[in-house]
N, C-alpha and C positions, 0 to 999 in steps of 0.2 A: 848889296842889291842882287849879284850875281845868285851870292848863296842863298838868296828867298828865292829866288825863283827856280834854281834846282832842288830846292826842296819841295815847292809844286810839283815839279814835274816827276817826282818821283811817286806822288797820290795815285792810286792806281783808281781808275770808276770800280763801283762798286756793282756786283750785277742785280739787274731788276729782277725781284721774283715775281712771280704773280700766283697769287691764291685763287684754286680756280675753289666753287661751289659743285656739292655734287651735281648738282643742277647742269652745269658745265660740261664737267666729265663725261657726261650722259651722252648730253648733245656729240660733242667732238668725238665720243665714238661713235655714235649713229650716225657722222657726217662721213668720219673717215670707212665705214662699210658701203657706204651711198657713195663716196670716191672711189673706192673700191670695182663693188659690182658692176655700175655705170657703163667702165672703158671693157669688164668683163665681155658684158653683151653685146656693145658696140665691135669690139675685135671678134668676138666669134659669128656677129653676123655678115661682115664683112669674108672674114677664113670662107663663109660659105659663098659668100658673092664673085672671091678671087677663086675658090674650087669650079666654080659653074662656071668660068670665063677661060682663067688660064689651067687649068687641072695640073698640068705638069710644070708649068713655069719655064719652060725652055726659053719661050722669048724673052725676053731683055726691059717688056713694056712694063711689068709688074714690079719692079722697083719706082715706076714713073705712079703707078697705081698707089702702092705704098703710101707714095709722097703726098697723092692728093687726100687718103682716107687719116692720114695725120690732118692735113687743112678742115675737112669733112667734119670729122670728130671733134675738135677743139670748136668747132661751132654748134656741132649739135649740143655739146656737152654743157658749154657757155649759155645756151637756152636751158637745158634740161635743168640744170641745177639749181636753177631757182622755182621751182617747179616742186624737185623735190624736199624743197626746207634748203639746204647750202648753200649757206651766206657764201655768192660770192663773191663781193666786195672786201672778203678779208684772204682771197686768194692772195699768191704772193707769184713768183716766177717759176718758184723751185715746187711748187704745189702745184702748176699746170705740167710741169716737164711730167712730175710724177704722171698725173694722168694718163699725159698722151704718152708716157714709155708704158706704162700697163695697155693701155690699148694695143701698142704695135706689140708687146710681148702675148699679148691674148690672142690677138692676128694670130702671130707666128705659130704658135704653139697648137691653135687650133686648124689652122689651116697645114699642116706636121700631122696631126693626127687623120687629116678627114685624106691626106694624100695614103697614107696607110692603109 
C-alpha cells in the first residue's frame, strides 16, 4: 500500500498549455500597449501637478502625495479600462502591481525631467 502511494506521489502535474488563436495574440498585445500607455499618461500628468505644487520637493508632504496618486490611479484606471476594450476581470494582483509601478515610475521619471 505504502509503495502505491509513493509512487503517486512521485507523478509530477503536467503543465497546462494554452493555444492562443491569432485572434488572441492580437488582442493581448493591444491590451498589454493600453496597459502600458494608460499609467504612461496618468504619471506624467500627475509629474505635472507635483511640478506645479511641490517644484522642488523639499518638503516631506509629497511622499504623502505619492501615496494618494498610487490610490488616485488604481481607480481611475479600474474605470478606464473597460472603457478602452481591457477585460478587467481577467486582471490578477501581479497585473495591477505592474500598473500602478509603471505609473509611480512615469511619475518619477517625468517629474526628474520637468525639475531639469
Amino acid at each position: 500500500m505504502k509503495e502505491k502511494l509513493e509512487k503517486d506521489d512521485k507523478k509530477e502535474a503536467e503543465p497546462i498549455v494554452k493555444v492562443l488563436t491569432p485572434d488572441d495574440r492580437k488582442r493581448l498585445l493591444i491590451e498589454g500597449i493600453k496597459k502600458t500607455a494608460v499609467p504612461a499618461f496618468i504619471g506624467a500628468f500627475f509629474a505635472v501637478v507635483l511640478f506645479m505644487n511641490f517644484y522642488d520637493a523639499k518638503d516631506k508632504y509629497w511622499l504623502y502625495v505619492l501615496l494618494l496618486v498610487v490610490l488616485v490611479s488604481y481607480y481611475v484606471q479600474k474605470l478606464l479600462y473597460p472603457v478602452l476594450g481591457v477585460k478587467v476581470r481577467e486582471f490578477e494582483t501581479m497585473d495591477w502591481l505592474y500598473v500602478e509601478f509603471m505609473t509611480i515610475i512615469f511619475l518619477l521619471v517625468s517629474w526628474t525631467i520637468l525639475l531639469n
